[in-house]
Structures are given as C-alpha cells and as structure tokens.
C-alpha positions in Angstrom: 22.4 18.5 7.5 24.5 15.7 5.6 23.7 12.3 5.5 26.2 9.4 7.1 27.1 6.9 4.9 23.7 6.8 3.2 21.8 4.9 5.1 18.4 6.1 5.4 15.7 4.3 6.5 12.4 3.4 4.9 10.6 5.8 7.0 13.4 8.4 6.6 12.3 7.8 2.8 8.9 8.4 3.1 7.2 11.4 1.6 3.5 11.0 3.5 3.2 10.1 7.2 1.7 6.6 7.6 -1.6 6.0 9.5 -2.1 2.6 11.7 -5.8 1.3 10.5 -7.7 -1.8 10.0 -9.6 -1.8 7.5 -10.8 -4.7 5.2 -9.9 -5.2 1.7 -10.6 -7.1 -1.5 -7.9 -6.8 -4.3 -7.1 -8.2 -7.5 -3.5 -9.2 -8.7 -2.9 -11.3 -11.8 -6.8 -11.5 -12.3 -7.4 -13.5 -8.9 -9.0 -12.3 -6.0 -7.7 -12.1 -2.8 -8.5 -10.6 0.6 -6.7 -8.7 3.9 -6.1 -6.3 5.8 -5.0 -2.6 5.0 -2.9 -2.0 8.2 -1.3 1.3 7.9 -2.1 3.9 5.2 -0.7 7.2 3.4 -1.6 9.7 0.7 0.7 7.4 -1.4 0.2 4.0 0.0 -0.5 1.0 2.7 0.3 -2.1 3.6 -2.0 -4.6 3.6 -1.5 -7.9 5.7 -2.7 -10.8 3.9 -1.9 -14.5 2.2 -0.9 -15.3 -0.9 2.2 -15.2 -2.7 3.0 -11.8 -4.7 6.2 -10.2 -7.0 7.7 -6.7 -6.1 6.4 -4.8 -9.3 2.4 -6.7 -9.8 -0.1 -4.3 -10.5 -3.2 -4.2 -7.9 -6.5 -3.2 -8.0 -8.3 -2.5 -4.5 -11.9 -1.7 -3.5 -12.3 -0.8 0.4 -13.9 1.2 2.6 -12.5 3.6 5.0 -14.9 6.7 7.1 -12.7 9.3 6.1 -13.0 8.9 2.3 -16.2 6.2 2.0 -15.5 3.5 -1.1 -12.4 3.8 -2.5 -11.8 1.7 -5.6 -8.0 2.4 -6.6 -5.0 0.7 -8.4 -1.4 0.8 -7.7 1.7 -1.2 -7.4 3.3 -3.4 -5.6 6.7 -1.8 -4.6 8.2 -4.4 -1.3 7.0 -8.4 -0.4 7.1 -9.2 3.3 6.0 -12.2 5.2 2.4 -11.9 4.6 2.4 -8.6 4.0 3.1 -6.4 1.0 4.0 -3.0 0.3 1.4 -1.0 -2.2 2.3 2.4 -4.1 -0.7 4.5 -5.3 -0.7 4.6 -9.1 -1.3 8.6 -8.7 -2.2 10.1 -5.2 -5.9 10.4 -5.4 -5.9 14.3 -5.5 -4.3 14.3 -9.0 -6.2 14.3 -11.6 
C-alpha cells in the first residue's frame, strides 16, 4: 500500500498499541521531583499528565505502580512536550535485557 504525501500520523507511527490508565507517578527530571499521572501506556512508552515545565530530550526516571507488572522503577526519555503533558520513550522495552 503506498503512502500519500507522507503524512502519517503519530498513531500511524507507533510500534506498541497504547493502553488508557491512571495510574500515579513520581519522577525525577533534572534531579527534582515531580508528580502526575501516567494516562495511557505501551511496551515503549506513556504519557503522563502533570505540571512543570520540561525539554523534548530530558532524561526521566519513574517509580509507579501498575497490577499488571507491581513496582516498576524505569528511566527513559522525554521524546514530545504538550500542555501539561509529556511524551516518555522507554530507555529499552523492559523485556530486553
């Protein structure tokens, strides 16, 4: 199938379907603390709905809890800056070793 024009969207992009959750999370950025709200989730990623004011490319360290995988503490990127929200890449899929 051939693409038109090149316009894909970000979901068209995406390589791991994207869960809706709520889930509360503490993360650091720049060695401050911060808090939201992880609102969807992937294999490679979520968006977490909070305050503060962040640059496309910070590293983040995250420590929630979610039932399907108990306390997660992981790192990771941030890849896109929205009105309070951001955009955060896994640093390596947690299956990888």
């Amino acid at each position: 199938m051939a693409q038109q024009g090149g316009n894909m969207t970000t979901k068209d992009k995406r390589e791991y379907v994207r869960r809706p959750v709520d889930i509360p999370v503490d993360f650091i950025v720049q060695g401050r603390l911060y808090q939201g709200s992880i609102r969807n989730i992937s294999e490679d990623g979520f968006l977490i709905e909070t305050e503060g004011v962040f640059s496309v490319g910070q590293n983040i360290s995250m420590i929630y809890s979610f039932h399907l995988f108990g306390r997660e503490n992981r790192a990771g990127r941030i890849i896109w800056v929205g009105s309070q929200v951001i955009g955060v890449k896994f640093e390596k899929p947690k299956n990888n070793k």
